[in-house]
N, C-alpha and C positions, 0 to 999 in steps of 0.2 A: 447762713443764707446770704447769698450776695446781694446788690443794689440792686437789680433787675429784680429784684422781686417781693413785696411788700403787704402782698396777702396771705402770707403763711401764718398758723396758726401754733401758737403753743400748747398745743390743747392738756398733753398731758403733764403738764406740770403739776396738781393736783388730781391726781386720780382717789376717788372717792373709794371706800371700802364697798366692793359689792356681798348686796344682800341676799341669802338664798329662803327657798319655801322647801324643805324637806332636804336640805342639798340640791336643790336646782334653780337655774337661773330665774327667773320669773317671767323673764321675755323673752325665754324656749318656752315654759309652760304655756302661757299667754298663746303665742304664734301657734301650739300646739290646740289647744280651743278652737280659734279663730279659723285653723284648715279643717280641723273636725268638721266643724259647724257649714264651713262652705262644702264639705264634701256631703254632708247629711243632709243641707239642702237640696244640692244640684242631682243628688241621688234619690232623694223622694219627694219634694218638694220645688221643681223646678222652675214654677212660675213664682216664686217669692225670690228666686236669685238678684232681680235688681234692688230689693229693698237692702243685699249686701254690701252695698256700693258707696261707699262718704261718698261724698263730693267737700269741693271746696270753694269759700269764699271769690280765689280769684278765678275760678271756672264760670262761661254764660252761665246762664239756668236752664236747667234743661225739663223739660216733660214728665211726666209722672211714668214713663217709658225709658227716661233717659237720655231721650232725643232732646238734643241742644237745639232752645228755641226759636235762636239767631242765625242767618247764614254770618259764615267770618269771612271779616275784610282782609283782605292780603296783606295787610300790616301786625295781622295776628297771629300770635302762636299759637300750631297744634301739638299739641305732645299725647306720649300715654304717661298715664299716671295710675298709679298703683296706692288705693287710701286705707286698705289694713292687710293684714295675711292673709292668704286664701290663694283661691283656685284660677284658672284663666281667667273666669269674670271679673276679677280685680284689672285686669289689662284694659283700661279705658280710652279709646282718643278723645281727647277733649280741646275744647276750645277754649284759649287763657283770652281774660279780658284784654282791651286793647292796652297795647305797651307794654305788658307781661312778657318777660321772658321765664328759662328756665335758667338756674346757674347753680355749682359746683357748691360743696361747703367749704370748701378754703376761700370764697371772694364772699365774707362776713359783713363788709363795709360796708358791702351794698343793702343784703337782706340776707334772713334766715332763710337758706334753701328749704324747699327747691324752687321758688318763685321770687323774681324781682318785683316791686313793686310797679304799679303803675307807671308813676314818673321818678326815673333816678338819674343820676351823673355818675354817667360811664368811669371808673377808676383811669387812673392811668396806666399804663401795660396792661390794660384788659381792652376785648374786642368784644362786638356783638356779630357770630357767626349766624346768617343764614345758610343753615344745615340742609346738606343733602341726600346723605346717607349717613347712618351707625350700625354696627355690630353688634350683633348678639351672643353673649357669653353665657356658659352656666353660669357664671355666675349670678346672672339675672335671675334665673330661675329661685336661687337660696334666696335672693333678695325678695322677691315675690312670697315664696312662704314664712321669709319674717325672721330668717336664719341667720342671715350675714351681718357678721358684727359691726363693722365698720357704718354699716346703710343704718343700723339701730342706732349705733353710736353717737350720728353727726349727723344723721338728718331725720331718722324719726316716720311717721306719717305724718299725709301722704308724700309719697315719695316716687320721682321721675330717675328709674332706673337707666344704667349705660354709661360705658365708659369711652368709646372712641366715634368721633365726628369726621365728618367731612363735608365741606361745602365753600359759601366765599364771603370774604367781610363785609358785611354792611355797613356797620358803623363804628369809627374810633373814637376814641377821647378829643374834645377842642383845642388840649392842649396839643399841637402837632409838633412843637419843639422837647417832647419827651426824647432823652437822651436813651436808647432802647435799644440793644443791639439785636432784640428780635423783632421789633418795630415793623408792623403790618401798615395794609391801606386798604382801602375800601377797594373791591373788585378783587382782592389775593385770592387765591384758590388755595385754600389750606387743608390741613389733615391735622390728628392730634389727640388728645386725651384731656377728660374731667373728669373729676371726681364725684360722678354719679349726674344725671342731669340731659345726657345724650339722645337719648328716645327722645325728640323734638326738635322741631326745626328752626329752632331761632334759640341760641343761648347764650349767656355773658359765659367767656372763658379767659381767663388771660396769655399774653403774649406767650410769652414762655414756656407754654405748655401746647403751643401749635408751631406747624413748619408750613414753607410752603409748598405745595404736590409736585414732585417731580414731573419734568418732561413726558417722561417713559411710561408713568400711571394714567392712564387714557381716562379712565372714568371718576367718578367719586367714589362709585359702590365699591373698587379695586380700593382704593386711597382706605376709607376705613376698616379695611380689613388687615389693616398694617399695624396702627399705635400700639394698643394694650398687648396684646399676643407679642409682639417684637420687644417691646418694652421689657416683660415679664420674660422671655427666654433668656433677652440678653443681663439681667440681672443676677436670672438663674445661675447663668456662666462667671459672673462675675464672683458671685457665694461661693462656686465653686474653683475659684482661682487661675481661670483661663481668660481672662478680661478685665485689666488691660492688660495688651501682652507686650512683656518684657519687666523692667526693672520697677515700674511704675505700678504691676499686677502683682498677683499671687505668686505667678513662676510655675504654675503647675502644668504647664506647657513642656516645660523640661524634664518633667516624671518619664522616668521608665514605660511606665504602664498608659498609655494615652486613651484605652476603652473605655466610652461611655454609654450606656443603656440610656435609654429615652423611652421611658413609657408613651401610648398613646402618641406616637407617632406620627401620624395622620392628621390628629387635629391643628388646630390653630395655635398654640404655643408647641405643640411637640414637631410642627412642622418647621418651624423657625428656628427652634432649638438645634434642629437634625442639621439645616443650612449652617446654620451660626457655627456650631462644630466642623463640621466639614473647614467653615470657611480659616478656623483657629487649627486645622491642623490634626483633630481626632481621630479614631475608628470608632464608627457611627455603628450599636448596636439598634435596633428600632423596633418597637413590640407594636402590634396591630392586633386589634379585639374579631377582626373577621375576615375573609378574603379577600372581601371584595378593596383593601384595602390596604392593600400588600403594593399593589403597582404605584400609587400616589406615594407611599413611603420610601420605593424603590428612587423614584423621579426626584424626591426631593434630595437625595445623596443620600442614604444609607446603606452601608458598607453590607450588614444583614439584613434580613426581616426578620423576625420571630412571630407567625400566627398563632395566638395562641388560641385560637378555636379548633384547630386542626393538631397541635403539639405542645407536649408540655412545655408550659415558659421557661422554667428554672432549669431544666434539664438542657434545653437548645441554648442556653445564656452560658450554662458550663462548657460545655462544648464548643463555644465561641472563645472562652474567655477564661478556660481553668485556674486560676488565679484569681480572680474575679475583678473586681469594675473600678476605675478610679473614681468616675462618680456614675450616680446613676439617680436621675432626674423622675421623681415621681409623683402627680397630683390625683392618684389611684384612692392614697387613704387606706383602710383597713386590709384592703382584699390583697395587698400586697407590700404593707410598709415592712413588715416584718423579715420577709425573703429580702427584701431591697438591700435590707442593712445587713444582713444575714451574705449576701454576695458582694458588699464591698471587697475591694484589698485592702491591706493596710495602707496606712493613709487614704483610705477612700473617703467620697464623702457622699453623703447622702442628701440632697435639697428637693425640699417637701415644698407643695406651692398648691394643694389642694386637696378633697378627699371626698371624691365622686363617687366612689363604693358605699362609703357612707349613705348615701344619701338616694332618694328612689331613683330608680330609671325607667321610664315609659310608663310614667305613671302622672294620671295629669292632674293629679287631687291624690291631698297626704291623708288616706282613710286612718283611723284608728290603729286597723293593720299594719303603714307604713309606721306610724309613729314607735311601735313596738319593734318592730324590724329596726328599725332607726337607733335604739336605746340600747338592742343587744347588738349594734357594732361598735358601737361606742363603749360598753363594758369592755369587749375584746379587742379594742385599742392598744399597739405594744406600747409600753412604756420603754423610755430610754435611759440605763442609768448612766450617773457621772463614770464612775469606777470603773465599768465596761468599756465607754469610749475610752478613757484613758489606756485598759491594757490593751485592749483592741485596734488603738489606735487612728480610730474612728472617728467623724465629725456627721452633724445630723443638722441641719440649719432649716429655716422654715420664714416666708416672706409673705409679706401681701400689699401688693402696690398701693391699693386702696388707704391705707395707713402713710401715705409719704407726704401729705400737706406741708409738712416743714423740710422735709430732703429735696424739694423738688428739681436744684441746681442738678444733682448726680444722675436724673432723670434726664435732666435736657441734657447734657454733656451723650447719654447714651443715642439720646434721638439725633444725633449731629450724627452719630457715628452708621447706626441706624441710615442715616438719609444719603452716607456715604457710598455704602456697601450699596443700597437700590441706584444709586448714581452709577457703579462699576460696574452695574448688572450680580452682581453678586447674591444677591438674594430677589431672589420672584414672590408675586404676588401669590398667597394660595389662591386653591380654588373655592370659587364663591359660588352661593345660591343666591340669588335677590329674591326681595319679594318686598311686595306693597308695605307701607306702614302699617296699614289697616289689617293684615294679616300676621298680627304681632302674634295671636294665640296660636298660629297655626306653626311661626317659628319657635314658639318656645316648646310645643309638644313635639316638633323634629330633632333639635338641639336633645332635649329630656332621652329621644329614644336611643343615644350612643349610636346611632346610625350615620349622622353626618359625616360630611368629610371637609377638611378647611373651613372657612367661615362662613357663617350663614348673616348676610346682611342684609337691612331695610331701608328701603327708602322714603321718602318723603312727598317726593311729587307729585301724588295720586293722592295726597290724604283729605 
């Protein structure tokens, strides 16, 4: 990690033996109780749902209703906050005591996320952003029912889900002679990523994990809808050996075969994906789950579409691409890893970055039902062997940003290049929904129903 950066964490240098309850994790079991229980209440017992609710120490006190018994002074943060697993009703706004912020688990120095203390000393290359918009990714949602490992790992309950901010600095370090070549000032209009923390309008993040908003991004709500998704595509490309290009990259730019498949095209990482290709030089295959979502995939550069609500995927992928894929990018999970790999070419490569089949869709509480759905796709998970890649020729790789607290140099290096391509016009903003902060339950059950399109972001200034 170079000089500019001094909050990274070693975390796994001892990794402790995990423990299992019959073969299973305990905090799947655990999470798996806890949405039981909120689904068995909210389903039959719907007036005891607030007694599901922690609360925490640095939260006002609120009402035997829940209602925060303070009005908050504009030097206060709101955030949502999430205090065990369960259903929407874990989605709280609340009001943090005065001088509370929210902050990242890699800035340690300060406090155990997700809350600063009352009164602390700003680190140095760390900022305190008043937030104006963030994003919402599935991944919040696995975070919410207790899933995601990383959110279990490093910060626990409760917990202030979100990865990408937008807003303007309030406050820096005293020290103003920090030597910082990403060195911020109060009034920047930045954009950027943290390591969980972003639902909130006011949070410690450090320099180096923000830029400042281009020219060309007119709002904030556009601005956050850039970091995580951009970050994660361009990574992807990277795994895959198309970035950096030339002598310094993979060289896979130079392959014969330059086809790539991009699952989920439409969304938020498969949109940028689709760009990011184009802009390296590929033939853009792009799979869309419904019609109405064929023209956004079309718009963003892709060479095909494949709907596969209307045609078989695997069949119209051959047909593209009789040979099959040099890579092909997929955060599907069960419903499709197997085909995925199964249509590489040789030397293809397959990069895995999530598994949404897995897991419910348009389902707003993980009944009983889900959690058994849930157990037989994970039985019927393909397995990868060694000895098959080998004769096959094959590579199968698998990432999650959320895990980079000590890589985070290679991150900034991508967001420079990232902030390049939006400078050339080269890459557009998707398309976004806004909505109030306050209507966080109503974007996580839009996100949940696979009907989105591009990013669905919230704001702040209503809350």
């Amino acid at each position: 990690i170079g000089p500019h950066w001094t909050m990274s964490l070693n975390i796994n240098k001892e990794t402790k033996p995990k423990w299992t309850i019959l073969g299973q994790d305990p905090d799947i079991l655990m999470a798996a109780l806890a949405n039981i229980l909120s689904w068995f209440v909210s389903t039959f017992m719907p007036a005891l749902l607030p007694r599901l609710l922690p609360t925490s120490p640095e939260e006002e006190p609120a009402d035997c209703d829940g209602q925060q018994t303070r009005s908050a002074g504009t030097s206060q943060t709101k955030c949502i906050s999430i205090g065990r697993p369960g259903g929407m009703e874990q989605l709280r706004l609340v009001t943090l005591k005065e001088g509370i912020c929210t902050i990242g688990y890699n800035v340690r120095q300060v406090s155990l996320p997700p809350y600063t203390p009352s009164k602390f000393s700003l680190p140095p290359n760390c900022v305190i952003v008043k937030n104006e918009a963030f994003s919402v990714n599935y991944a919040d949602c696995t975070i919410r029912w207790g899933l995601y490992e990383s959110a279990k790992k490093f910060v626990g309950w409760p917990i202030v889900p979100g990865f990408d901010v937008a807003g303007t600095v309030e406050c820096v370090p005293d020290d103003s002679a920090v030597n910082d070549r990403h060195k911020l000032a109060v009034g920047d209009r930045v954009f950027g990523c943290t390591l969980f923390g972003a639902y909130s309008d006011r949070i410690v993040i450090p320099n180096i994990q923000l830029r400042k908003i281009p020219d060309c991004i007119d709002t904030f709500a556009k601005a956050a809808a850039f970091p995580a998704v951009s970050l994660t595509a361009l990574y992807a490309l990277h795994l895959a050996g198309y970035f950096p290009v030339g002598c310094g990259g993979g060289g896979r730019n130079q392959f014969a075969n330059k086809s790539i498949l991009i699952h989920s095209a439409a969304g938020g990482v498969g949109g940028f994906l689709v760009q990011m290709s184009k802009i390296l030089g590929l033939f853009v295959v792009g799979v869309v789950g419904s019609s109405s979502k064929v023209s956004e995939a079309k718009s963003l550069g892709c060479d095909v579409v494949i709907d596969k609500s209307i045609e078989d995927l695997w069949l119209g992928a051959e047909k593209v691409s009789s040979n099959g894929y040099a890579t092909i990018m997929d955060a599907n999970g069960v419903s499709t890893l197997k085909e995925s790999y199964d249509h590489l070419s040789p030397s293809g490569r397959l990069v895995v970055f999530g598994f949404h089949s897995n897991l419910p869709l348009g389902s707003s509480m993980l009944s009983p039902v889900e959690w058994v759905r849930m157990a037989r796709r994970v039985a019927v998970m393909p397995k990868f062997d060694a000895m098959d890649l080998t004769v096959s020729n094959k590579s199968v790789l698998g990432f999650n940003l959320s895990l980079f607290a000590d890589e985070v140099e290679i991150l900034s290096e991508m967001f420079d290049q990232i902030l390049q391509w939006i400078d050339e016009r080269k890459l557009r903003c998707p398309r976004t929904c806004e909505m109030p902060m306050r209507d966080v339950a109503q974007a996580h059950t839009f996100i949940q129903s696979g009907k989105s399109v591009g990013k669905i972001v919230l704001t702040t200034a209503s809350a």
